[in-house]
Every structure is written in structure tokens, then in C-alpha cells.
N, C-alpha and C positions, 0 to 999 in steps of 0.2 A: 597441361596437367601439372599441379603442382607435385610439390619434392614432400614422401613420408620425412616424419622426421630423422630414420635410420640416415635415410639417404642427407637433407642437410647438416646432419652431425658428418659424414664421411668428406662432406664438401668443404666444410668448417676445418675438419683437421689436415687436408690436402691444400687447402688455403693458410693454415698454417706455417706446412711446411715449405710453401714455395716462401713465406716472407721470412721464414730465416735461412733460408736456400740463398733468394736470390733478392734481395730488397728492393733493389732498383727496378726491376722485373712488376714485384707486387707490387709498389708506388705508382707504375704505368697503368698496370691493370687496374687499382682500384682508382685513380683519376678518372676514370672514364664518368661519362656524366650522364644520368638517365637519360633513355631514347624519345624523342618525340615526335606527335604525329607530323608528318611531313606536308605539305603545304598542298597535298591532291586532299588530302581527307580534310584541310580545313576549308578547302576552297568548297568540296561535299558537301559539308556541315552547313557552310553558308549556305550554300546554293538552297538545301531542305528547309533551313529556316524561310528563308524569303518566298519560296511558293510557296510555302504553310500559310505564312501568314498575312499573302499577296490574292489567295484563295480563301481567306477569312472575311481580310476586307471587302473584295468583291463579294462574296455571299449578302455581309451583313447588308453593303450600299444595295447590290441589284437586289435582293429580296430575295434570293434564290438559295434554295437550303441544302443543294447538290456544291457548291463552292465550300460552304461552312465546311460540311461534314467532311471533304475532298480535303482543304484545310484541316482540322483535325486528325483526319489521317497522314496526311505528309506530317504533322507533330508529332503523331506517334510515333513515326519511325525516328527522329531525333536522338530519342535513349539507348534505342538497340544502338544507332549508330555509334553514339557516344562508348558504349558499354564495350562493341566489339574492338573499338578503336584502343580502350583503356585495358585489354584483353593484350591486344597485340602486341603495344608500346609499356605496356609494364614492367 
């Protein structure tokens, strides 16, 4: 749930006052470097890719329109997965 703006102005001035508080303090804090997805969600990511479109292929070669559409559905889920991931790690 993101922050009204009341709420990040109160964050803004409490972030102020730690860096003339404690400088070395706020230096540490703000070095920190955005979070990212950890190596199970990218291994996910792959995994949905490759039977998307492991399920594609086999449809188009055997002729069979249950693989295609199977493939298209594992791509759809691709986005959500991306979206919830950039939800979490943002």
C-alpha cells in the first residue's frame, strides 16, 4: 500500500533529521541498494517461459491446438508473474 503524501512528507522530515542527527548513520542507510528478485523467482520466470513456449512449439509442429492455446496460457501468466514480483522487490 503506498504512503499518502501527509505520510511521505513526515518521512521526508524524520529522514532529515536523522542526517543531521547522525550522518554516518544516514550514509549507511541510504547506501543500501534496491532489493532484487532473488534467484527462485528468476529460476520461475525461466521455468514459465520455456513451457510457454515448449507448448507452442509442439502445438504449431504436432497440429494440435490444446498445446498452442496451453502455451499461450502459461504466457499469460508471465506478466502477473513479472508485476507481483516488481510489487514485492520495489
Amino acid at each position: 500500500m503506498p504512503f499518502n503524501r501527509k505520510e511521505r512528507r513526515a518521512l521526508r522530515d524524520i529522514e532529515a533529521h536523522l542526517a543531521a542527527e547522525d550522518p554516518a548513520l544516514a550514509g549507511l542507510l541510504g547506501a543500501t541498494g534496491t532489493a532484487r528478485p532473488g534467484w527462485q523467482v528468476r529460476r520461475v520466470r525461466r521455468w514459465v517461459l520455456t513451457v510457454s513456449v515448449t507448448l507452442m512449439a509442439m502445438g504449431m509442429i504436432l497440429d494440435h491446438g490444446g498445446f498452442v492455446v496451453g502455451g499461450f496460457l502459461m504466457l499469460s501468466t508471465l506478466p502477473v508473474l513479472l508485476t507481483l514480483v516488481w510489487h514485492r522487490y520495489r
